[in-house]
N, C-alpha and C positions, 0 to 999 in steps of 0.2 A: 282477146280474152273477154269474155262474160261476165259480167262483174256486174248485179243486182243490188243495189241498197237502199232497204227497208228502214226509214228513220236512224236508231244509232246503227243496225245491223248491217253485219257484211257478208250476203251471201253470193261469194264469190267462187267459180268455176275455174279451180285449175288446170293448167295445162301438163298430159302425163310427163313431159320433160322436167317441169317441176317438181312431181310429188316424185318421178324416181330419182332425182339429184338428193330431195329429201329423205327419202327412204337409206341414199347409198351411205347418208352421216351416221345411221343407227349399223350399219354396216360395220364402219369404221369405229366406233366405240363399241363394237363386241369384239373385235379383234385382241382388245388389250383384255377387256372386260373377259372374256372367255380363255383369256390365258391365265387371268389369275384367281377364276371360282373351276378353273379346270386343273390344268397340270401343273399350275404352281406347286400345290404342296408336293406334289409326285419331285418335281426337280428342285426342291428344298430338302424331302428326306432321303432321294433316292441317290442324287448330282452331289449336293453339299453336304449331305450328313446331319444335317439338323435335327434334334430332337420334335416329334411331331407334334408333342404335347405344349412344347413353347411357340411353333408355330401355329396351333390354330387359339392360344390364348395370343398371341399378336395380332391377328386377323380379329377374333372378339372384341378387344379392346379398340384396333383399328376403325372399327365398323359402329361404335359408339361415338367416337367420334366423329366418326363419317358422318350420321345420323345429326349431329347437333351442327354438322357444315353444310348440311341441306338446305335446313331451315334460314344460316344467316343466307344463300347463296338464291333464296329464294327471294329475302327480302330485299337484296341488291342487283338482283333483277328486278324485281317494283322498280328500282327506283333508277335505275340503267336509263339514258338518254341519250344517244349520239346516232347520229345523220343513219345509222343500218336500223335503228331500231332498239327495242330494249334486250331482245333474246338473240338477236341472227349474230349481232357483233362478237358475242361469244366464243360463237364457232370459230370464228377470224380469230381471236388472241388466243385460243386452246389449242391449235391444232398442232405448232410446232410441240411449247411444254408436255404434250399428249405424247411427241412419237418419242420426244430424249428420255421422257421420266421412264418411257414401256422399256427403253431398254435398262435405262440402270437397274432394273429390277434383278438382272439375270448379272450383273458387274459384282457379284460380292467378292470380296478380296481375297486371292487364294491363298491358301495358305494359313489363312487364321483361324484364331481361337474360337470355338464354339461362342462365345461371350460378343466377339468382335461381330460376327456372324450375324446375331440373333438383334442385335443393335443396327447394323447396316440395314435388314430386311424391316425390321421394327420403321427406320426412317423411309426409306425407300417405299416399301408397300402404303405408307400414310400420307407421302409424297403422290403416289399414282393415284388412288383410293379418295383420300380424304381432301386435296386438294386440286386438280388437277379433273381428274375423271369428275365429280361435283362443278368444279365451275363449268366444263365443258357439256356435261349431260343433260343437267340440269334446265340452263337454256334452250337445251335442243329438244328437249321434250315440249316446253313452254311454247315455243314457235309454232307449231301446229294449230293450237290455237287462238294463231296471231297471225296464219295464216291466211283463212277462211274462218266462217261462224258457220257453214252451212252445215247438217248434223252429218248428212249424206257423203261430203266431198271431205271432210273429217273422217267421216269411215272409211273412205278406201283410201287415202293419204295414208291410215295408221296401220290398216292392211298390209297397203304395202311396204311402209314401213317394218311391222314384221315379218312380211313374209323375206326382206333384206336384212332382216338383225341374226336371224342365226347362218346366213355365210361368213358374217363375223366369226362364230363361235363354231362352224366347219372348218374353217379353214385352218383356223388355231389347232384344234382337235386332234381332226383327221390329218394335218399333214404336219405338223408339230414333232411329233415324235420320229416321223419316214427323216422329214427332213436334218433333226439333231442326230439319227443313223447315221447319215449321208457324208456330214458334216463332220462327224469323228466321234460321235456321241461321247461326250464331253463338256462342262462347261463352255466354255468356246463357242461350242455347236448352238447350245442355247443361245449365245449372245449373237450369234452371227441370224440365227434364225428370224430371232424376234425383232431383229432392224429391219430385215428382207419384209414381216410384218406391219413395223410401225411406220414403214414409209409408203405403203398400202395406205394404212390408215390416214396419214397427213393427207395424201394426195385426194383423198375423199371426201375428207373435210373442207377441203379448199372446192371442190365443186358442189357439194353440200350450200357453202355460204355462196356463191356465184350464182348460183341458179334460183333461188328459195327468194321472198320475199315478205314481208311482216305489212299487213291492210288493216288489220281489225286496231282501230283507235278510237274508242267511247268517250268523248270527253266529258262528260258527265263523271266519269272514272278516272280521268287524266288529272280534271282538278278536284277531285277530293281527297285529301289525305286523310291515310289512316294508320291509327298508330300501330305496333307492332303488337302490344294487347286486345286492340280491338282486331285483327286479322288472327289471330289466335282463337280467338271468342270465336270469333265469327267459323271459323274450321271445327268447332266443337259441337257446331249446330246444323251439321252441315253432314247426315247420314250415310249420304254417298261418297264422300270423301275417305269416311272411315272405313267403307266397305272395299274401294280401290286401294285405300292402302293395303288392308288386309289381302285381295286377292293378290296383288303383285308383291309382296312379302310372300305369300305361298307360293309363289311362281319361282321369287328367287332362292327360295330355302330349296323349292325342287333341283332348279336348274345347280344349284352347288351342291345340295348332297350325293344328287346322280353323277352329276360333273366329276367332284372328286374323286368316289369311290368306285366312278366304271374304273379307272385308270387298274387303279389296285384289283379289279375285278380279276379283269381278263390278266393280271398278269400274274396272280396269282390262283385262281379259282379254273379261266379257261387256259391258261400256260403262255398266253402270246400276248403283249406288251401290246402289239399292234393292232389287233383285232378294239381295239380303244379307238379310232379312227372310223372304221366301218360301220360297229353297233350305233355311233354316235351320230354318223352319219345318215343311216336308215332313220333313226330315227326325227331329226333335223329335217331330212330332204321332203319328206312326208309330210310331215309339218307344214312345210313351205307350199308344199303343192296346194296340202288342205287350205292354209290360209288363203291361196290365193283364187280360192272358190267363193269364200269370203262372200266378197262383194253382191253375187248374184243369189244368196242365198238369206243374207242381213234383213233384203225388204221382208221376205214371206217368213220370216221365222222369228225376227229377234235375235241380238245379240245375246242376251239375257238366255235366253233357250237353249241356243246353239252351245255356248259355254257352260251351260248345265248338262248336255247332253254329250257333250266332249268328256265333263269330268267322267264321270258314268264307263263311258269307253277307256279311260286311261284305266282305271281302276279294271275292267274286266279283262283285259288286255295283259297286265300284269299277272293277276290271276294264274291266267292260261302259262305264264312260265313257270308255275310250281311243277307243270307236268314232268319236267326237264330241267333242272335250273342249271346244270353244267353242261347243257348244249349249245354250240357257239352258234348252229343252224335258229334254234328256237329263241337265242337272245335275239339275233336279227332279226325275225319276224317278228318276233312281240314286240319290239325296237317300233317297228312299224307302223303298228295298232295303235301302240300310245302317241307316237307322231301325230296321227289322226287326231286322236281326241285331244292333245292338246291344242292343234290349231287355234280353235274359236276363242278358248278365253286368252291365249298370246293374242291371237289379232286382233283382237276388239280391247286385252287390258287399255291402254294409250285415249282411247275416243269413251271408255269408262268415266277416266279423270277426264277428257274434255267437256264432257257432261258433265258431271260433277261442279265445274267451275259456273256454267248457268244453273245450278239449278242451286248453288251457293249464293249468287247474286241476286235468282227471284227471293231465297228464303231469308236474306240476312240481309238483303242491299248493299253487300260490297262484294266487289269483283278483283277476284286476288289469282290472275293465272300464275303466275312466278311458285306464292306461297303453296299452293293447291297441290300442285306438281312437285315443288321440291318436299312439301310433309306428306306425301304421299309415298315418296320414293322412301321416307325412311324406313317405312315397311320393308322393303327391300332390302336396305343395306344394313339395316339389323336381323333380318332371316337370313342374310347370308351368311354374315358374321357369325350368329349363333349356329348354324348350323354348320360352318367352317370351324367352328371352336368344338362344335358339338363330335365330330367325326375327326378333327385330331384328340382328342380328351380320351375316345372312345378308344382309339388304336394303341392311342400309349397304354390307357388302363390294363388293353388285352397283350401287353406284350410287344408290340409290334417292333420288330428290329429292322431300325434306318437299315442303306446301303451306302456304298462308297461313292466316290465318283463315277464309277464308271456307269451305275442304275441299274446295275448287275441285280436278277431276282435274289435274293438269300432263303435259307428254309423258315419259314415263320411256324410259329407256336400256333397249334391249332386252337386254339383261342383267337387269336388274332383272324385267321382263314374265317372261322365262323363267324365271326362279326363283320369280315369284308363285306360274306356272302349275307346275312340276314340284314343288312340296310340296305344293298341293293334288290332285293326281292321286296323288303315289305314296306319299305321309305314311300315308294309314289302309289301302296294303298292309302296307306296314313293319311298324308299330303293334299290327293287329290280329295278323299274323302273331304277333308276338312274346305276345301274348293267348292264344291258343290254343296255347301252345309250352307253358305254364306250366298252364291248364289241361287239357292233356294227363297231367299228373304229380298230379290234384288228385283227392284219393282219399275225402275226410274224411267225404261224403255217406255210403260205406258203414259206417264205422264209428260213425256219429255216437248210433245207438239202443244199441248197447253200453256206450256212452262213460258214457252219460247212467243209465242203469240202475246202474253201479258207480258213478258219484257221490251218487246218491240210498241206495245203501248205504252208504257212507261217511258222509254227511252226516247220516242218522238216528243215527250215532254219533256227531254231536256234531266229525266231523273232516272237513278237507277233501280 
């Protein structure tokens, strides 16, 4: 290993067996993560019957809370101390909690009362979500940059990173549904499925924490403490921070409103349940390829650029499926195009907020990776939520009539059709629009070698 250090600084050279061990944890938390901003609601109102309008007000309120267990889950990583480090040990104590809570989700009690029902999920979904998937993510976001400082081996760690988080969210997807067929397509089916899943996922997280290692230790940062006000302050002053949350909140409102309402797409709009799988997957696989160009394209362009000019393509990309919007040919290939353009800002959001955290401690003098990353994610898991509340609210308003067990299509009220079909057509103009609004104003790539050269002065003094 290569390992450089510049006064506090650690700029150290990972080895690729590392960053893909690291990569394969974000792997494993989209597995669950992508079953429940994807087919959840689909096998709540289609499997169990649940009204969809109390389902995405559970997930709303779910995700408020979520939001305020970031924040503490951030401060108790600060404050995390035992022999793996403050973030990696995480991974170790999540990973069972992670695979048993992914399945209770799919355990509701048969037989019962809508009331009984809506209460189980209410506990369950705030069990995986608000505790559980938070103390596990959380860290693991956090450790990246604990694992290096260097900005470069940051970028392609997070690359690869996501160019590994949406096999999570393929796999769920695309074979989710084949495999609940297979299975007897029935409750059962789901429960049987998503263990086949969540021991995917354990077994990931356990080479995730095996392989990964935590070097960056500033003590200058070690011994100062700060209060939970003055780390508050301090994120308030801190431009980029607000900007990362903002982009990956719009990442996650995207990836849940597309999430859920392809399901309903194709099963009502193109006729086939399944073809949910494929579209998700063209578009997913794309994605992965584009990110993982990534790397060779960051020096000569900017991250900042490239994820403006992704927006741009996801937006024109959509576009072009007004030509046809009930072609299951033309969803794939447009599927396609916006894969592409979303690449850049998936793979760079992650090394956004690593940034963010230096350029929080040139401007404020306190260095807060835990809180950085966990009030950044709230973006997130309150776009998701809203926009999970947003699109059950919507369905029940138009009408929408649950199914039975069996996930049997029924005829819906053309109310209901229309509005499957006009969120999924105009949701990732909207969305991305609003992506590229904010990365228009995102400046941080050019100051970032300045930033970093007066911190590494500073720091050989012993200050932050």
């Amino acid at each position: 290993m290569n390992e450089k250090k510049t006064g506090g600084d650690f700029n150290v050279k990972l080895s690729l067996g590392e960053k893909i061990s690291y990569a394969g944890g974000d792997t494993a938390c989209n597995i669950i993560f992508g079953l429940t901003t994807t087919l959840l609601t689909l096998f709540y109102t289609d499997y169990v019957g649940v009204n969809p309008a109390a389902i995405g007000m559970i997930m709303l309120v779910s995700r408020v809370f979520d939001g305020g267990s970031d924040v503490i889950m951030g401060i108790i990583t600060e404050r995390t101390h035992s022999k793996h480090g403050k973030a990696r040990p995480w991974i170790l104590w999540m990973a069972v909690p992670y695979a048993v809570s992914g399945i209770a989700l799919f355990l509701i009690p048969a037989g019962a009362s809508e009331m009984i029902k809506t209460v189980y999920i209410f506990i369950t979904y705030n069990l995986v979500t608000t505790v559980v998937y938070t103390a596990l993510n959380l860290p693991y976001g956090t450790l990246a940059s604990l694992m290096t400082r260097d900005q470069n081996e940051r970028a392609v760690t997070n690359v690869l990173r996501m160019a590994f988080s949406p096999i999570g969210r393929i796999l769920t997807t695309s074979f989710t549904l084949p495999l609940v067929g297979f299975f007897g397509n029935d409750q059962k089916a789901w429960v049987i499925t998503s263990a086949i899943f969540c021991v995917i996922a354990m077994i990931l997280l356990f080479i995730c924490f095996k392989n990964t290692k935590e070097r960056v230790h500033i003590e200058a940062a070690d011994q100062m403490k700060v209060s939970v006000k003055e780390s508050l302050l301090a994120l308030v002053h801190n431009k980029y921070w607000f900007m990362s949350l903002a982009l990956w909140g719009i990442l996650s409102v995207y990836s849940t409103v597309i999430g859920v309402d392809l399901a309903y797409y194709c099963k009502y709009i193109l006729g086939n349940q399944n073809f949910t799988g494929v579209i998700y997957a063209a578009e997913q696989g794309v994605m992965i390829a584009g990110i993982l160009i990534l790397p060779a394209l960051i020096p000569r362009f900017g991250k900042r650029n490239l994820a403006l000019a992704g927006s741009l393509i996801v937006i024109a990309g959509q576009l072009l499926f007004l030509f046809n919007p009930q072609s299951y040919g033309l969803a794939v290939a447009t599927a396609a195009v916006k894969g592409l353009g979303e690449a850049p800002l998936f793979g760079v959001i992650f090394s956004f907020i690593a940034d963010a955290v230096e350029y929080g401690q040139w401007k404020t003098h306190i260095r807060q990776e835990g809180m950085i990353f966990s009030a950044a994610s709230v973006g997130s898991k309150v776009g998701a939520g809203l926009s999970s509340a947003a699109v059950g609210a919507v369905l029940a308003a138009v009408g929408y009539i649950s199914s039975d067990s069996t996930g049997a299509a029924v005829q819906q009220p053309a109310s209901a059709v229309s509005a499957i079909s006009n969120i999924y057509i105009w949701a990732p103009v909207i969305i991305w629009g609003a992506a590229a609004v904010v990365l228009f104003f995102y400046r941080l790539d050019k100051q970032y070698t300045g930033i970093m050269e007066e911190l590494e002065e500073r720091e050989s003094r012993g200050e932050l």
